[in-house]
VEXBAVO-273891 format. One line per field, with one value per residue: x, y, z of N, C-alpha, C, O in turn; residue in one letter; chain. Coordinates in Angstrom, 3 decimals. Example, Ala and Ser with C-alpha at 12.3 -4.5 7.8 and 13.67 -1.06 7.14 Angstrom:
// VEXBAVO-273891
n.x	(13.190 / 12.850)
n.y	(-5.690 / -2.250)
n.z	(7.800 / 7.080)
ca.x	(12.300 / 13.670)
ca.y	(-4.500 / -1.060)
ca.z	(7.800 / 7.140)
c.x	(13.200 / 12.900)
c.y	(-3.300 / 0.030)
c.z	(7.800 / 7.870)
o.x	(14.236 / 13.409)
o.y	(-3.319 / 1.138)
o.z	(8.465 / 8.039)
type	(A / S)
mol	(A / A)
This chain:
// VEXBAVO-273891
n.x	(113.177 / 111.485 / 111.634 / 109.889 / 109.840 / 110.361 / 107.960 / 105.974 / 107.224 / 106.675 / 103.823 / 103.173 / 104.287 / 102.018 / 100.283 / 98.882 / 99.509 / 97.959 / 96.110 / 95.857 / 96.845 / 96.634 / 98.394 / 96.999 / 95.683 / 97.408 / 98.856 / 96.882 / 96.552 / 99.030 / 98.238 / 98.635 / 98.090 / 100.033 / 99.961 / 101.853 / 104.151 / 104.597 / 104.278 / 106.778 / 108.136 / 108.107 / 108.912 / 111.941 / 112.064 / 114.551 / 113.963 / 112.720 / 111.820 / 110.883 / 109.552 / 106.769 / 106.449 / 104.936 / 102.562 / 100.943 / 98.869 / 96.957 / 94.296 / 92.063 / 92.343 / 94.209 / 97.527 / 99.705 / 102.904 / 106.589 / 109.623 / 110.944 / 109.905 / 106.118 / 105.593 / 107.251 / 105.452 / 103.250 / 103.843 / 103.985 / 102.197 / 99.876 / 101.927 / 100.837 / 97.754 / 96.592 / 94.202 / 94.725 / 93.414 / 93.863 / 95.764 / 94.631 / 93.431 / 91.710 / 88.566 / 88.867 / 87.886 / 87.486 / 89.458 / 91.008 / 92.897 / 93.051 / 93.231 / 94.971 / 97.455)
n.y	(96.221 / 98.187 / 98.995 / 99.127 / 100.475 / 102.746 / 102.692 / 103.290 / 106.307 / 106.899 / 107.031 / 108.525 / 111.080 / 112.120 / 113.158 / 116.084 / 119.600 / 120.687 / 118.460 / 115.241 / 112.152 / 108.027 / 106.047 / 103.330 / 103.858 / 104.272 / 101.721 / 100.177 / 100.851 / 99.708 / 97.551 / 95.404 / 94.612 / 95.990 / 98.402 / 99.136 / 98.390 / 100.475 / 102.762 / 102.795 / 102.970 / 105.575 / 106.677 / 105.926 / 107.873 / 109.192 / 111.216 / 113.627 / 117.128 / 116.461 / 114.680 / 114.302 / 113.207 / 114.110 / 114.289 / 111.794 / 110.959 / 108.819 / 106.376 / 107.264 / 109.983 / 111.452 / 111.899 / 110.495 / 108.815 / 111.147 / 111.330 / 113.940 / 114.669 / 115.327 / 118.035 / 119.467 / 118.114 / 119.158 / 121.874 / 121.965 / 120.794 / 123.086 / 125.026 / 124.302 / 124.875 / 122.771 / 122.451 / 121.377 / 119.820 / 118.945 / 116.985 / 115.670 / 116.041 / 118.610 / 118.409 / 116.182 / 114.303 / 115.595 / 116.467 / 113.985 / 112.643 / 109.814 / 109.065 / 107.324 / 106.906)
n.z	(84.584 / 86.661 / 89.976 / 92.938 / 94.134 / 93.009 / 91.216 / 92.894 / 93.082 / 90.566 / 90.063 / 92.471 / 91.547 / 89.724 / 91.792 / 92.139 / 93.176 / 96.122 / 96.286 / 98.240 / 98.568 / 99.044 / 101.018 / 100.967 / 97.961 / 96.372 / 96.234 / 95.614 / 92.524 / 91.979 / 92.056 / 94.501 / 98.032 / 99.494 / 101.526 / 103.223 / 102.603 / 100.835 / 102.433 / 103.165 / 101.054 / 100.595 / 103.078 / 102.340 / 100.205 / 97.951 / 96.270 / 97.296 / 97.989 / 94.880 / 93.837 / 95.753 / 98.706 / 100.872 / 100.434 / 101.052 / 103.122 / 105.672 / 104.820 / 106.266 / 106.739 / 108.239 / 109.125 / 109.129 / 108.943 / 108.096 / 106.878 / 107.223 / 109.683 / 111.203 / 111.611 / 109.386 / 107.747 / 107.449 / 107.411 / 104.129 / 103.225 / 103.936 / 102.475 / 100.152 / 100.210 / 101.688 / 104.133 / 107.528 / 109.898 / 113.718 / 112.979 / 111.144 / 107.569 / 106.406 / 104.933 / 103.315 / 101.510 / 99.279 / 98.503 / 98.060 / 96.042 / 93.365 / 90.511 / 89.335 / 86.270)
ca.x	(111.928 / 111.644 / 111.770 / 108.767 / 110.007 / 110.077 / 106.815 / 105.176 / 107.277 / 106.103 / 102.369 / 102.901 / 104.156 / 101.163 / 99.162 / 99.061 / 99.696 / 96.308 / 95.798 / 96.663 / 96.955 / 96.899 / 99.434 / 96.224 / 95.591 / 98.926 / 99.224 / 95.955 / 96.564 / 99.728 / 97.471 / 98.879 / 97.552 / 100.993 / 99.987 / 103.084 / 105.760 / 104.240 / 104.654 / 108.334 / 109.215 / 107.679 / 110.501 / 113.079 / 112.166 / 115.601 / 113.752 / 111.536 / 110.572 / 110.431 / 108.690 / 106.311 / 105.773 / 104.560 / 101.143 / 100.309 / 98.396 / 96.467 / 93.478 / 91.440 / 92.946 / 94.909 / 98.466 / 100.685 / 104.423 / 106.678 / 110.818 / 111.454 / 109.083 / 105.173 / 105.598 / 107.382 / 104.594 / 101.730 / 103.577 / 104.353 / 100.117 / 100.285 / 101.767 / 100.127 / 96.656 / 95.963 / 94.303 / 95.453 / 93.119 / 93.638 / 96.266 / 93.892 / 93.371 / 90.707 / 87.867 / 89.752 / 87.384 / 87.838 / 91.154 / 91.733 / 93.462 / 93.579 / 92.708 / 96.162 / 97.572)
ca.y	(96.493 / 99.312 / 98.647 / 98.254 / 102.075 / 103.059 / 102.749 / 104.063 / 107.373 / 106.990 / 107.230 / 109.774 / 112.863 / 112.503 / 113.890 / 117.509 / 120.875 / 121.013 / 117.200 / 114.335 / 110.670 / 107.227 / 104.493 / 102.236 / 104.106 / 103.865 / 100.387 / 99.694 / 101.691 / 98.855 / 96.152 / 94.716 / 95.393 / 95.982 / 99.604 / 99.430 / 98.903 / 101.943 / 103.810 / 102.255 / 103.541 / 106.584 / 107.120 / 105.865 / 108.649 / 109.875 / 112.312 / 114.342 / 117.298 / 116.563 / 113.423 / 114.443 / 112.145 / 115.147 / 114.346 / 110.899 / 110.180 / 107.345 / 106.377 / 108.177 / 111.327 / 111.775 / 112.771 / 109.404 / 109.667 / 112.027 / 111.574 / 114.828 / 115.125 / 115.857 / 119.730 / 119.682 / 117.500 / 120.069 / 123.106 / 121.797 / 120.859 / 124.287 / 125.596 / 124.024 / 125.057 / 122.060 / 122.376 / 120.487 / 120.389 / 118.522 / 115.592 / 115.032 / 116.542 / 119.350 / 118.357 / 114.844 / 113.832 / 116.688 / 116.679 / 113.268 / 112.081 / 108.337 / 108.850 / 107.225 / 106.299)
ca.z	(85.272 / 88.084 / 91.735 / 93.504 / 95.108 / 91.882 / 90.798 / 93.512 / 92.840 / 89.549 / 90.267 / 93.153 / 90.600 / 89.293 / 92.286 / 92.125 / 94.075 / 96.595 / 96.497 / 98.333 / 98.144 / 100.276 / 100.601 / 99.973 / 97.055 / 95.738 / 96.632 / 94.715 / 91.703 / 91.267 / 91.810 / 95.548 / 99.246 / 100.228 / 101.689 / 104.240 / 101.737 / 100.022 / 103.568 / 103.367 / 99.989 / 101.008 / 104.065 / 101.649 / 99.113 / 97.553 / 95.281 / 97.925 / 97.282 / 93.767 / 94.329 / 97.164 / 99.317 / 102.228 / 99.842 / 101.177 / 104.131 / 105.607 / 104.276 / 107.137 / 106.116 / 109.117 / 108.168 / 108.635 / 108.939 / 106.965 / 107.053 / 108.039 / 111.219 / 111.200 / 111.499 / 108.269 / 106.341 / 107.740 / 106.523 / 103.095 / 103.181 / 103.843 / 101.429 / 99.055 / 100.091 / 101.945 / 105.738 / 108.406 / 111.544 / 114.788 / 112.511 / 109.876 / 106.297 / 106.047 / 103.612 / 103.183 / 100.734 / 98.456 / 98.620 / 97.807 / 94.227 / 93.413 / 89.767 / 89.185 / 85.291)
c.x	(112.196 / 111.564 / 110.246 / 108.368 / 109.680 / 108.809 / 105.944 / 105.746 / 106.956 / 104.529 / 102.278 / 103.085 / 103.170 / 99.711 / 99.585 / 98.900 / 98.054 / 95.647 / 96.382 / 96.113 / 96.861 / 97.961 / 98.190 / 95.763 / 96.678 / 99.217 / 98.313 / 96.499 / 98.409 / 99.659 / 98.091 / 97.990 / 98.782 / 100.940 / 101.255 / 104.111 / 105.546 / 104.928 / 106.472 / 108.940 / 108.892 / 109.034 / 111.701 / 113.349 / 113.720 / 115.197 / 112.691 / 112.366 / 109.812 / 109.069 / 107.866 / 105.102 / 105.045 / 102.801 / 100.323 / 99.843 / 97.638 / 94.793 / 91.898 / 91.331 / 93.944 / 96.651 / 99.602 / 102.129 / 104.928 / 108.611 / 111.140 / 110.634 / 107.420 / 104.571 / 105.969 / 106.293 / 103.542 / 101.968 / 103.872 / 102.710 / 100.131 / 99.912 / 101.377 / 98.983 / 96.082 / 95.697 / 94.253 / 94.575 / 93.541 / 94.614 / 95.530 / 93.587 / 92.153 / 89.688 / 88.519 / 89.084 / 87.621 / 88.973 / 91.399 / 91.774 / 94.084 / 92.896 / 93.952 / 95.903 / 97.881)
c.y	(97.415 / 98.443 / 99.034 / 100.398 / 102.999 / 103.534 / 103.358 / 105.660 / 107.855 / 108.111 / 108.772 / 111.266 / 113.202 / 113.279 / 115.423 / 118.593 / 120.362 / 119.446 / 116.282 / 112.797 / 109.796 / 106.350 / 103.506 / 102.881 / 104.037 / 102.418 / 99.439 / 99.719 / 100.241 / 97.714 / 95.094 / 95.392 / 95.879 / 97.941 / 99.756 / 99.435 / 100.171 / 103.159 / 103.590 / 102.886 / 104.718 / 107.952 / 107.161 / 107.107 / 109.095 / 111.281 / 113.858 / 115.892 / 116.871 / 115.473 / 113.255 / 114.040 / 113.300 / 114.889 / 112.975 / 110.375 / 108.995 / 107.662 / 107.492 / 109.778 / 112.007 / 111.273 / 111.097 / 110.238 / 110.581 / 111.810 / 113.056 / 115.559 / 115.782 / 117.351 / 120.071 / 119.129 / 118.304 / 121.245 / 123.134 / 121.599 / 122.034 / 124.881 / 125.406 / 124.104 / 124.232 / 122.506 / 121.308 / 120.655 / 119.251 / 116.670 / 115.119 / 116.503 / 117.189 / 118.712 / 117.037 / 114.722 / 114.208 / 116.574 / 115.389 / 113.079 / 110.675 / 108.320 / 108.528 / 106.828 / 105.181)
c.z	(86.469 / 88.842 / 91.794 / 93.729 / 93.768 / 91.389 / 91.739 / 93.164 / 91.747 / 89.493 / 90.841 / 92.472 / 90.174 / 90.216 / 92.538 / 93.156 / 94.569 / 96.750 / 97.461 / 98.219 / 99.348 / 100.116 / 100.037 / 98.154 / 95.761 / 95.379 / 95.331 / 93.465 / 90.678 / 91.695 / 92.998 / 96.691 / 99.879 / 100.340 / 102.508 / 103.958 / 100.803 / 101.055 / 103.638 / 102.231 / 100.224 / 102.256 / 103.108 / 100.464 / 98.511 / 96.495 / 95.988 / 97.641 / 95.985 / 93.266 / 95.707 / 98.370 / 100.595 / 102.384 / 100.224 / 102.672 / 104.166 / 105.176 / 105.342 / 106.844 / 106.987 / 108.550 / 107.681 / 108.834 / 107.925 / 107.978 / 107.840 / 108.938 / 110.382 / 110.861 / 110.650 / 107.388 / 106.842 / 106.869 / 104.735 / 102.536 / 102.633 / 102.963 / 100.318 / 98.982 / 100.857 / 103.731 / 106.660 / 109.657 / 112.430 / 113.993 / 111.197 / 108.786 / 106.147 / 105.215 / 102.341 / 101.478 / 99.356 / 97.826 / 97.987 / 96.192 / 94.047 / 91.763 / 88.989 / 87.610 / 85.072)
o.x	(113.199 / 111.439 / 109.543 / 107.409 / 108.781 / 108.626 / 105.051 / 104.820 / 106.870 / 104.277 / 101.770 / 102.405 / 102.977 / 98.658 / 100.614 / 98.062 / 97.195 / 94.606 / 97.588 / 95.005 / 96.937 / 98.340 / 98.264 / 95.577 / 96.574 / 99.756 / 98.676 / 97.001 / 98.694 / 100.580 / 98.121 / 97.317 / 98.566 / 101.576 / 101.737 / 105.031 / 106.445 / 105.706 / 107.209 / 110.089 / 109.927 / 109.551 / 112.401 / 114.436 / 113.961 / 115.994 / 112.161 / 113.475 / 108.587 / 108.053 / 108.107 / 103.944 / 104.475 / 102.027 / 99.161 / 100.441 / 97.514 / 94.211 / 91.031 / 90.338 / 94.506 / 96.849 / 100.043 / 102.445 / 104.203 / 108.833 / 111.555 / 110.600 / 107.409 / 103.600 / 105.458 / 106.174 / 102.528 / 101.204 / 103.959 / 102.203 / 100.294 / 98.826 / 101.511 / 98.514 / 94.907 / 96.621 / 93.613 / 94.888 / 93.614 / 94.265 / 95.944 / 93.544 / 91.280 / 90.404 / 88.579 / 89.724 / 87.891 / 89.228 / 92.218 / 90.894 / 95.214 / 91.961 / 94.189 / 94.773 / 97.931)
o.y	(97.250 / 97.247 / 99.211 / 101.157 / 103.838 / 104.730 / 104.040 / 106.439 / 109.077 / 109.256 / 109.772 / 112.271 / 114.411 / 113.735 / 115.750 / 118.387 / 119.864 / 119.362 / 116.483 / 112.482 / 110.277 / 105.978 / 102.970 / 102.047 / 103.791 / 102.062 / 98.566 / 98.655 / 100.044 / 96.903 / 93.918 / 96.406 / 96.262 / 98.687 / 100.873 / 100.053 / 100.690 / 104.069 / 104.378 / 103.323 / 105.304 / 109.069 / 108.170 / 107.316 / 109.799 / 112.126 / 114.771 / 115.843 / 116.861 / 115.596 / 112.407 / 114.263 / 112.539 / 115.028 / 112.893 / 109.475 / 108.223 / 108.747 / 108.218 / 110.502 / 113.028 / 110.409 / 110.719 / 111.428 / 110.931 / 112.027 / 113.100 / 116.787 / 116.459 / 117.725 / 121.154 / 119.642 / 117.789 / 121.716 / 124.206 / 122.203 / 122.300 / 125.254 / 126.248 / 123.616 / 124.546 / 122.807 / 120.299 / 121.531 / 118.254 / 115.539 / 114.273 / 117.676 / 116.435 / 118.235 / 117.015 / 115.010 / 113.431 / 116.614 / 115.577 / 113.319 / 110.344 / 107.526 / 109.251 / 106.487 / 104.771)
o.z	(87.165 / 88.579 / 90.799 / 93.590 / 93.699 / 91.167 / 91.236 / 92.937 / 91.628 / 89.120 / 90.334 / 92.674 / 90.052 / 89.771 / 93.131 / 94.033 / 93.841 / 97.400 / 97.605 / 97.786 / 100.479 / 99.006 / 98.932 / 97.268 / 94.559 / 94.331 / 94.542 / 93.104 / 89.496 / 91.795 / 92.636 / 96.507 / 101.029 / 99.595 / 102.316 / 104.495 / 100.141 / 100.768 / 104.230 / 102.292 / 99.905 / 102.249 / 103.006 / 99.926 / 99.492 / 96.085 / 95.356 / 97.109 / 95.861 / 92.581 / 96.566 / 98.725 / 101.377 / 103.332 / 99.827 / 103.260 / 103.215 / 105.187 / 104.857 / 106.773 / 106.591 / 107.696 / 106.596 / 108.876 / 106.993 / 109.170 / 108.998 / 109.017 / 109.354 / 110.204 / 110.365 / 106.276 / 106.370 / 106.026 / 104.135 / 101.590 / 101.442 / 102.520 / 99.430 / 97.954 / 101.047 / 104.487 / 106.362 / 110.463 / 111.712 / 114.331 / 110.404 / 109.157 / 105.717 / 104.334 / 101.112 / 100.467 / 98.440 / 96.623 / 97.088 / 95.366 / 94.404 / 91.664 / 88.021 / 87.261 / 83.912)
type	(X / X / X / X / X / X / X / X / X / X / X / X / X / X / X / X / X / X / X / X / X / X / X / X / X / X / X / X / X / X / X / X / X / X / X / X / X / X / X / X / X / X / X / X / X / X / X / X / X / X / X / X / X / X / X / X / X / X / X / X / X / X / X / X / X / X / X / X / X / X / X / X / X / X / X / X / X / X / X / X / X / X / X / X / X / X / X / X / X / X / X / X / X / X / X / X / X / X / X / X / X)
mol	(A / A / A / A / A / A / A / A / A / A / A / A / A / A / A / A / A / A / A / A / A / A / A / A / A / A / A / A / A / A / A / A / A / A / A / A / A / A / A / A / A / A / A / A / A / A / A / A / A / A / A / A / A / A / A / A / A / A / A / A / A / A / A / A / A / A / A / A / A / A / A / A / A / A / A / A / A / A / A / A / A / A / A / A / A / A / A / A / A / A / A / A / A / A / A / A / A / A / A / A / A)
């Protein structure tokens, strides 16, 4: 059986360039409330970029941590199309992807 970490990196490949995600959405999506061990496997990533966690803020839309500093998870937004004003996620709503498998 996967790890717990696992499965959330599972889910997360599946949100795409221009999207992002929540830890509660994540959290949901494998049927616990445990949004904070989501934010935990999230730090722990071993697979980032490939697995990119840069894509999950908090449910607000405001950005949430990111292992390698804030200023890196804005311009990785970025470059992926996403805007970033004032900590929080442009057009949040839009943007978001919780239509997990």
């Amino acid at each position: 059986m996967e790890s717990f970490d696992e499965r959330c990196y599972e889910l997360l490949k599946q949100v795409p360039k221009g999207k992002v995600t929540t830890y509660k959405a994540i959290a949901e999506a494998l049927g616990t409330k445990a949004y904070r061990a989501v934010g935990g496997a999230m730090n722990r990533n071993p697979y980032a970029p490939k697995v990119p966690c840069h894509r999950v803020v908090n449910v607000d839309g405001s950005l949430g941590g990111f292992a390698f500093g804030q200023a890196e998870k804005v311009a990785r937004l970025k470059a992926e199309g996403v805007e970033v004003e004032q900590g929080k996620i442009k057009a949040f709503k839009e943007r978001l992807y919780d239509a997990f498998q």
